[in-house]
DORO-626902 format. One record per residue (C-alpha): x, y, z; residue number from 1. Coordinates in nm, 3 decimals. Layout:
// DORO-626902
(site (X; Y; Z); NUM),
...
***
This chain:
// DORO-626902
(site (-1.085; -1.747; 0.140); 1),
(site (-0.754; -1.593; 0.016); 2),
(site (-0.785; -1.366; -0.306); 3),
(site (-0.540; -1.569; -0.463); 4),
(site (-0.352; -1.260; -0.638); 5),
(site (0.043; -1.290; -0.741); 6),
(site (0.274; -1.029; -0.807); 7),
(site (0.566; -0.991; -0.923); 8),
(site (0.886; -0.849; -0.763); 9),
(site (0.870; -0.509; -0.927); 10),
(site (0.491; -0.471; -0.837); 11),
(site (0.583; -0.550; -0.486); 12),
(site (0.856; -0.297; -0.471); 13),
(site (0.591; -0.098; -0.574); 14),
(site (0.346; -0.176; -0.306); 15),
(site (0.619; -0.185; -0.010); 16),
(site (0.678; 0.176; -0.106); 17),
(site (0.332; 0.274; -0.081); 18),
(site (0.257; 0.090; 0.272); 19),
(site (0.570; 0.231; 0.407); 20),
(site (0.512; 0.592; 0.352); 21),
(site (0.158; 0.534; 0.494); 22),
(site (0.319; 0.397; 0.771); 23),
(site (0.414; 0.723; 0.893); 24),
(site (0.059; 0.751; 1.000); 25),
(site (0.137; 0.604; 1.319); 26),
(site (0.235; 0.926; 1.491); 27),
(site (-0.108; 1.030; 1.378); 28),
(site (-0.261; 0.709; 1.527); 29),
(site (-0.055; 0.787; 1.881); 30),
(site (-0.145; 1.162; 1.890); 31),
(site (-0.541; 1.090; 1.816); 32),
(site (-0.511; 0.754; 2.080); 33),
(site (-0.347; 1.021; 2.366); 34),
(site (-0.348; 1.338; 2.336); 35),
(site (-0.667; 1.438; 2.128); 36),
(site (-0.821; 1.140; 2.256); 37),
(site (-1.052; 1.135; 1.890); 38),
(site (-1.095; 0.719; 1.930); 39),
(site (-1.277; 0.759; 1.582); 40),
(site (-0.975; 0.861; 1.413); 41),
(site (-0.746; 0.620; 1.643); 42),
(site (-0.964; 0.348; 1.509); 43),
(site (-0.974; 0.449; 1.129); 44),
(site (-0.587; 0.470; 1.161); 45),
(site (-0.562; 0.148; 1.334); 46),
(site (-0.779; -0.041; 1.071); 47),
(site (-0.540; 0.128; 0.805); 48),
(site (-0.243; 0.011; 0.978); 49),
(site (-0.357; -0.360; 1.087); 50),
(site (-0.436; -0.382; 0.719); 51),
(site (-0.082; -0.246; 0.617); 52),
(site (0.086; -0.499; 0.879); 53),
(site (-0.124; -0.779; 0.749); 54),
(site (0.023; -0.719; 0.367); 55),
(site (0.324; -0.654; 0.490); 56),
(site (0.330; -1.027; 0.576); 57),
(site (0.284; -1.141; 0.222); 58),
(site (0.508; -0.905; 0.094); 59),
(site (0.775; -0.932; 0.329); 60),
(site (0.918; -0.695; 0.592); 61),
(site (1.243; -0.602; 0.421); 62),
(site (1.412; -0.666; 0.095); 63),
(site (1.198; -0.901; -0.132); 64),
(site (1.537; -1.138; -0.147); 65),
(site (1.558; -1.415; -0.383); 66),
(site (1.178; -1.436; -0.424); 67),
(site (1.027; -1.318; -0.760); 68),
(site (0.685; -1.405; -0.689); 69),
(site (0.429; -1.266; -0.413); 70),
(site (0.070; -1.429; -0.325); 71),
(site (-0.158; -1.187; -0.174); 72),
(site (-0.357; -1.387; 0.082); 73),
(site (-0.568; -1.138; 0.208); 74),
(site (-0.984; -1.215; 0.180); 75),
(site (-1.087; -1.034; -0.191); 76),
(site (-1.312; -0.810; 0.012); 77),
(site (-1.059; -0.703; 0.242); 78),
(site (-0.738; -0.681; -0.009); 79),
(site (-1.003; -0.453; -0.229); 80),
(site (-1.033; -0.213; 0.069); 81),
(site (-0.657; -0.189; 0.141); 82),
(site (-0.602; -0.159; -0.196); 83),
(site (-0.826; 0.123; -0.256); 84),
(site (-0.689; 0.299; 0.014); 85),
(site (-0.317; 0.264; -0.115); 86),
(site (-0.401; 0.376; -0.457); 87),
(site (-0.540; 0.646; -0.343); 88),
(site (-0.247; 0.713; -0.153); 89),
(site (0.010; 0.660; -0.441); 90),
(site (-0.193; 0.894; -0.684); 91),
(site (-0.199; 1.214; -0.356); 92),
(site (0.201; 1.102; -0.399); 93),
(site (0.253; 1.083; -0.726); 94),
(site (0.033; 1.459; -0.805); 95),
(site (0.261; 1.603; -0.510); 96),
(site (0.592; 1.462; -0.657); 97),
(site (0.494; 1.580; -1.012); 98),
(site (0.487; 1.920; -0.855); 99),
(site (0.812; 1.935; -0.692); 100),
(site (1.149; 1.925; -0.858); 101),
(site (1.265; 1.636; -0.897); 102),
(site (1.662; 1.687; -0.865); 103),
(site (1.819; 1.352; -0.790); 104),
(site (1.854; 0.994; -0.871); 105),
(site (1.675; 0.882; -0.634); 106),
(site (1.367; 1.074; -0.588); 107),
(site (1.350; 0.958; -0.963); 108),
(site (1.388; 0.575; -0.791); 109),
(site (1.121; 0.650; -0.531); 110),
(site (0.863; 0.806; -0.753); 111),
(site (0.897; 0.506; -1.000); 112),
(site (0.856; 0.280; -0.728); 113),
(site (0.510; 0.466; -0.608); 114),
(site (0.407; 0.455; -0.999); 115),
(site (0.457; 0.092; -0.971); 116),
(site (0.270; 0.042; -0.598); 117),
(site (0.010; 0.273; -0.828); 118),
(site (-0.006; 0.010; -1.108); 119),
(site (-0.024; -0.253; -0.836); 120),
(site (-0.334; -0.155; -0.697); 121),
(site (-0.470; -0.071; -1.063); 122),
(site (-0.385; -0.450; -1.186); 123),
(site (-0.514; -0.647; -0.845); 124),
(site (-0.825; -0.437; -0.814); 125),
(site (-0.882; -0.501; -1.171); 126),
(site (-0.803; -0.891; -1.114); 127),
(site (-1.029; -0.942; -0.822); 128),
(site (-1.329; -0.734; -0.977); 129),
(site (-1.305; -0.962; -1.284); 130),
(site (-1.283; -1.305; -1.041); 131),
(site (-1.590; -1.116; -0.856); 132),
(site (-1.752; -1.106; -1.171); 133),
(site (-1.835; -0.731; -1.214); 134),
***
């Protein structure tokens, strides 16, 4: 059963952000897979990524076009994890960001953007702990 969330298309500019710079995990994924052979982290990383890829579907690959709306269809249980994870991510970004200069337009665009992915998270893990009941 889908969690039945909608965003917006600020909020999912937000998200995209966030799931693409975790995408940069996948180097991580291939060195763990071959050359340290650690399956446990290949796996962790591969869960992480399959559950990246599977958003990525609702939210679109590229630009969000003339959409304005976005359903997350993900099972509640499953979005929750993912989006857990990402918030998690955007607030390590956000901390590191807030540390380093920022000194042009658009590092100011891309740190808004992970403040929104941030709020994302915030506002759908809030909506499906309500529809959960707790």
């Amino acid at each position: 059963m889908p969690a039945e969330i909608t965003i917006d298309r600020d909020h999912r500019d937000g998200l995209y952000e966030v799931i693409r710079n975790h995408l940069a995990v996948i180097e991580d994924f291939w060195v763990a897979m071959e050359r340290t052979r650690d399956f446990d982290t290949a796996e962790q990383l591969g869960l992480e990524l399959a559950e990246d890829f599977r958003l990525l579907q609702d939210l679109g690959w590229g630009e969000a076009g003339e959409r304005e709306r976005f359903e997350l269809t993900m099972p509640p249980t499953e979005l929750g994890k993912a989006l857990e994870r990402l918030r998690a991510e955007a607030v390590e970004i956000l901390v590191e960001s807030g540390d380093e200069a920022q000194t042009s337009r658009e590092d100011a665009d891309t740190s808004r953007r992970f403040q929104l992915g941030h709020e994302t998270c915030e506002r759908a893990l809030a909506d499906l702990d309500q529809r959960a009941g707790t």
